[in-house]
Every structure is written in structure tokens, then in C-alpha cells.
C-alpha positions in Angstrom: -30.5 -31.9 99.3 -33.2 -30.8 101.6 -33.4 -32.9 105.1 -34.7 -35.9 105.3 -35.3 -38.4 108.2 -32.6 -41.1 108.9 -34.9 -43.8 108.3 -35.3 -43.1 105.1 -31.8 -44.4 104.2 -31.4 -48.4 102.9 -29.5 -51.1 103.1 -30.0 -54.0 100.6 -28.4 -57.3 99.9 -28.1 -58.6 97.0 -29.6 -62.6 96.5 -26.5 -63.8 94.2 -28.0 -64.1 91.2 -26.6 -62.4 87.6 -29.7 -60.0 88.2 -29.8 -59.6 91.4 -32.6 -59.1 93.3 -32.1 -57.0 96.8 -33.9 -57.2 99.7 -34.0 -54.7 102.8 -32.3 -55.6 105.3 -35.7 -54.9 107.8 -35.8 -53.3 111.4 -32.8 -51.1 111.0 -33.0 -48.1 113.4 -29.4 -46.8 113.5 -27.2 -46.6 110.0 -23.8 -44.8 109.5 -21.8 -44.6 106.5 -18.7 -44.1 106.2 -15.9 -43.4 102.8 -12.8 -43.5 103.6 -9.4 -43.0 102.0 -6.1 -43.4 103.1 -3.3 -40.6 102.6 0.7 -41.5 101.3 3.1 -39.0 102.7 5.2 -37.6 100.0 6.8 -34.9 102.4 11.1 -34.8 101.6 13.5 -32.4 102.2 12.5 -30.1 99.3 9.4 -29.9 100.4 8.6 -26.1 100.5 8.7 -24.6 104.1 8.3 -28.6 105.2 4.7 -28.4 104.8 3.3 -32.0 104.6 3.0 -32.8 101.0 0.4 -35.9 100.0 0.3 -38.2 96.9 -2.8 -37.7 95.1 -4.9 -40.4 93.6 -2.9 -43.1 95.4 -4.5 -43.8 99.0 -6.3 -46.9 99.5 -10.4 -46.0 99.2 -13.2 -47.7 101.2 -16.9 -47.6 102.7 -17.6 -49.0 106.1 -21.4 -49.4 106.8 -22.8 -50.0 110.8 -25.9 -50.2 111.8 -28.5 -51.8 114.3 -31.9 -52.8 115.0 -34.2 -55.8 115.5 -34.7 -58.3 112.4 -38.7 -58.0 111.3 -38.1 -60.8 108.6 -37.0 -64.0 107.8 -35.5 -63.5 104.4 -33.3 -60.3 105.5 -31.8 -62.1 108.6 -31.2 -65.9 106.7 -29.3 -63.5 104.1 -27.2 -61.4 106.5 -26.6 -64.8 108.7 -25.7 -66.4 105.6 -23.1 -63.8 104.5 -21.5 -63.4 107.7 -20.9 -67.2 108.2 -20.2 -67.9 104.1 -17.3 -64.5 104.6 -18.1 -64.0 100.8 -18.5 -60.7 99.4 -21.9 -60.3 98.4 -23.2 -57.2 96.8 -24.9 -54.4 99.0 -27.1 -51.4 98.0 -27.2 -48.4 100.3 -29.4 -45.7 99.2 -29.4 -43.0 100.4 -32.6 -41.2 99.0 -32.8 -37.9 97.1 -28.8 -38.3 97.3 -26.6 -41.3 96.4 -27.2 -45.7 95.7 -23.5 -46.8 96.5 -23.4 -50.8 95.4 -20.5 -52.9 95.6 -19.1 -55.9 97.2 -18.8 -55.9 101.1 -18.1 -58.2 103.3 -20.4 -58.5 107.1 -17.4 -57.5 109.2 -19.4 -58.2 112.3 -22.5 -59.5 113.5 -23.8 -59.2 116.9 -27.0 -60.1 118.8 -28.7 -58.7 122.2 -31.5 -58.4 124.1 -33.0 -57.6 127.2 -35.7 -60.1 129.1 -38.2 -57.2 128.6 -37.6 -56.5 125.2 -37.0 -57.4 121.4 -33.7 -59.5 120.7 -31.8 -56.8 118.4 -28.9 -56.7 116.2 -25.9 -55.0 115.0 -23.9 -55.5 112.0 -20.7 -53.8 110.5 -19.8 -53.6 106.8 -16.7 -53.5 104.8 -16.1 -52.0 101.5 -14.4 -55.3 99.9 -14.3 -53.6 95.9 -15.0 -51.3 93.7 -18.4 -49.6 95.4 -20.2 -47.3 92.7 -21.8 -43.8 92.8 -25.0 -42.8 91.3 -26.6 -39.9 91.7 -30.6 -39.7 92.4 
């Protein structure tokens, strides 16, 4: 994968329906996300030399998603409002161009808003992994 610019990477919610339509979530200027899996100790006292042995295949998985940035929209800030305040999984896309789509069920773990009196209101939103997320290559 050759570079790219951060802006190029999406997030998407879905609208609910049994085919979905997505829509951008606009204005995003900051994005980070993260997979995630949990490790089981399996270390006893046969373990050769007591090295740390680890369970494969049986941590807990998961995605976290942040970002922030000022709403340019209607419809992507009634739908991220909406999801925050319903605390129902609703399905996300996050493409990550020339890379990976990841789409699953995540809940809005937090939504915050700020501004300053000489500038745009902005806002920043944290995602969690709340399902199976899938991996597709692009």
C-alpha cells in the first residue's frame, strides 16, 4: 500500500434499513482505528524455562474507532445524535482506501461537543466494536 493522506479514510453509518444505505459521517479531521485483542495467560509450572505461555484463538477481539471534527451536515450529525442517545448498535463502515472496509455493529461510546467564541462548534465521537466487524480487502 503506497501512502495516502489521512483524510482519505471513512467513516459511514449505516440508515437501519435491510439494505442499508451509509452516509459519511461529514467534517471528520482526526480518525484513529484501533483492533484490539485480549491475551489468556496459560503460563503453569511446566511451562518451559517459565516463559509466559498464551492461549491462542481465545482472547476477546475488538475495534475502537475515535475521531473529531466539525459536523458539515444535517443528516450525518441527526444519525450519530440519534445512535448515541438510542445506545443501539448500528452498523458502521470504515474504509480505509486502497486497504481494508471493516463493517460491523458499534456502539457511539461517546459523544462530545466544543467550541470556541471565535470558531466552528466541533465534535468528537468514540466507537466501540459491539460484534462481529468484517474484513475485506480493496
Amino acid at each position: 500500500m503506497a501512502a495516502q493522506a489521512g483524510k482519505d479514510i471513512l467513516l459511514k453509518i449505516s440508515d437501519g434499513a435491510p439494505t442499508p444505505t451509509f452516509t459519511t459521517v461529514a467534517g471528520l479531521r482526526a480518525r484513529t482505528i484501533s483492533l484490539n485483542a485480549q491475551t489468556i495467560d496459560a503460563t503453569d509450572g511446566d511451562s518451559a524455562g517459565r516463559w509466559r505461555e498464551l492461549l491462542a484463538g481465545s482472547g476477546v477481539r475488538s475495534v475502537a474507532v475515535s475521531g473529531g471534527g466539525v459536523f458539515r451536515d444535517a443528516a450525518s450529525d441527526a444519525a450519530v445524535r440519534d445512535s448515541f442517545f438510542a445506545q443501539t448498535a448500528r452498523t458502521w463502515r470504515l474504509v480505509i482506501p486502497d486497504f481494508v472496509q471493516m463493517e460491523g455493529p458499534f456502539l457511539v461510546a461517546a459523544l462530545e461537543y466544543a467550541g470556541d467564541h471565535d470558531g466552528e462548534a466541533a465534535f468528537a465521537l468514540s466507537l466501540a466494536s459491539a460484534g462481529p466487524v468484517t474484513f475485506t480487502a480493496i
